[in-house]
C-alpha positions as CSV (number, residue, x, y, z in Angstrom):
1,X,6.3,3.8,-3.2
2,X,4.2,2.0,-5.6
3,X,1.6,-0.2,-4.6
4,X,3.0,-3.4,-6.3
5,X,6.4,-2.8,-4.7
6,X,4.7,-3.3,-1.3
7,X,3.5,-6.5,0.6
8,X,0.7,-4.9,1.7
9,X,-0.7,-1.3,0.3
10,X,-4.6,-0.2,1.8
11,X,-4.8,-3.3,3.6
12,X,-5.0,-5.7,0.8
13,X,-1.9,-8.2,0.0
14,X,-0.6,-6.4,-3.2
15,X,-1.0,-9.3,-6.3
16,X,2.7,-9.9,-6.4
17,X,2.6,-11.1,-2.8
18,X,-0.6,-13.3,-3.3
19,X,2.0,-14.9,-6.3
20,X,4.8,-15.4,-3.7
21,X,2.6,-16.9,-1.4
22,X,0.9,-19.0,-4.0
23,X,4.3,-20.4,-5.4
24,X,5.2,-21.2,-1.7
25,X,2.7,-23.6,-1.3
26,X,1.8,-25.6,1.6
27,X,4.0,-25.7,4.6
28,X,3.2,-28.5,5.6
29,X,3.0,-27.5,9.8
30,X,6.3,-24.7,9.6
31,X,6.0,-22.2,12.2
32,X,4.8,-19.0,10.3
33,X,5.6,-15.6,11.7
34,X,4.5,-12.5,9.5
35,X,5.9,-9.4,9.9
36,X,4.4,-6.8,8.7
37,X,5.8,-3.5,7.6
38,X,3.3,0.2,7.0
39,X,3.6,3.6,7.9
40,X,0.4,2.7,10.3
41,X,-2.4,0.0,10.8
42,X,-5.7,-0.4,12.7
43,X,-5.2,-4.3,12.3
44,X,-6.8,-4.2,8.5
45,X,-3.2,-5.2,6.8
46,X,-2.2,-7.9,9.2
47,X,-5.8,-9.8,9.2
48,X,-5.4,-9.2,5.3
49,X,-2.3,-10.8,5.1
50,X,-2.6,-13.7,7.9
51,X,-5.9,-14.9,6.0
52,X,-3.8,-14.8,2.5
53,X,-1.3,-17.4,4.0
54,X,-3.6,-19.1,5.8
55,X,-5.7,-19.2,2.8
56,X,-2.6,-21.0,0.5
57,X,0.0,-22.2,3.0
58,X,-0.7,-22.8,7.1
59,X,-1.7,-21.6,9.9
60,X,0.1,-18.5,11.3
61,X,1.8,-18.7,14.6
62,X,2.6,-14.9,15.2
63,X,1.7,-11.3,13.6
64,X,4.2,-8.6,14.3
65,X,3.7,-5.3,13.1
66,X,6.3,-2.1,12.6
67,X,5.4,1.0,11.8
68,X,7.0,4.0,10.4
69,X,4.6,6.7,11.0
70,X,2.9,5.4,13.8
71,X,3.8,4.3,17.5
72,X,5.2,0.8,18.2
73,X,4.0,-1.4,20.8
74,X,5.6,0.6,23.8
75,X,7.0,3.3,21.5
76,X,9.6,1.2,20.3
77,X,12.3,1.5,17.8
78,X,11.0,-0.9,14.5
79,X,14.1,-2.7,13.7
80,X,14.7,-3.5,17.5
81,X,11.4,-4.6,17.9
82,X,11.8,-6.8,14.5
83,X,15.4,-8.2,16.1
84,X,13.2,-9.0,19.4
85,X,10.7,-11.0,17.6
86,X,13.3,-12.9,15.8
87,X,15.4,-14.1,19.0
88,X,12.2,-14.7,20.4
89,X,11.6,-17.7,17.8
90,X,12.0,-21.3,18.1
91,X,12.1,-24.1,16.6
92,X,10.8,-27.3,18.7
């Protein structure tokens, strides 16, 4: 994988998701949930990423992570963790 065709790549927001972001502009108060995608973290890619958006958009309601190469919270699958968090969404 190259490093622009990832959101995040050695804990920094790659330059083509600081665009996105950017072009998004505020939210104006929309729930944000990020979830974030990496072979393994130690928290640097998520803080990296929350502070982008907050930085440019909102504040963020929610951080989940999934990883390839590393454990899940309670050594769960990735994409039913990801389904999980988006049932567990709502909208008030």
């Amino acid at each position: 994988m190259r490093r622009e065709d990832a959101p995040v790549y050695a804990d920094a927001p790659t330059s083509t998701t600081k665009l996105h972001i950017e072009r998004i502009g505020d939210l104006e108060g929309v729930v944000t949930l990020l979830l974030v995608t990496s072979a393994g973290s130690d928290g640097g890619a998520e803080a990296a990423l929350q502070q982008t958006v907050e930085e440019h958009n909102d504040s963020v309601e929610t951080v989940v992570s999934l990883f390839t190469n590393a454990p899940n919270e309670g050594n769960g699958d990735p994409l039913d963790i990801a389904k999980q968090a988006g049932r567990d969404l709502f909208i008030e």
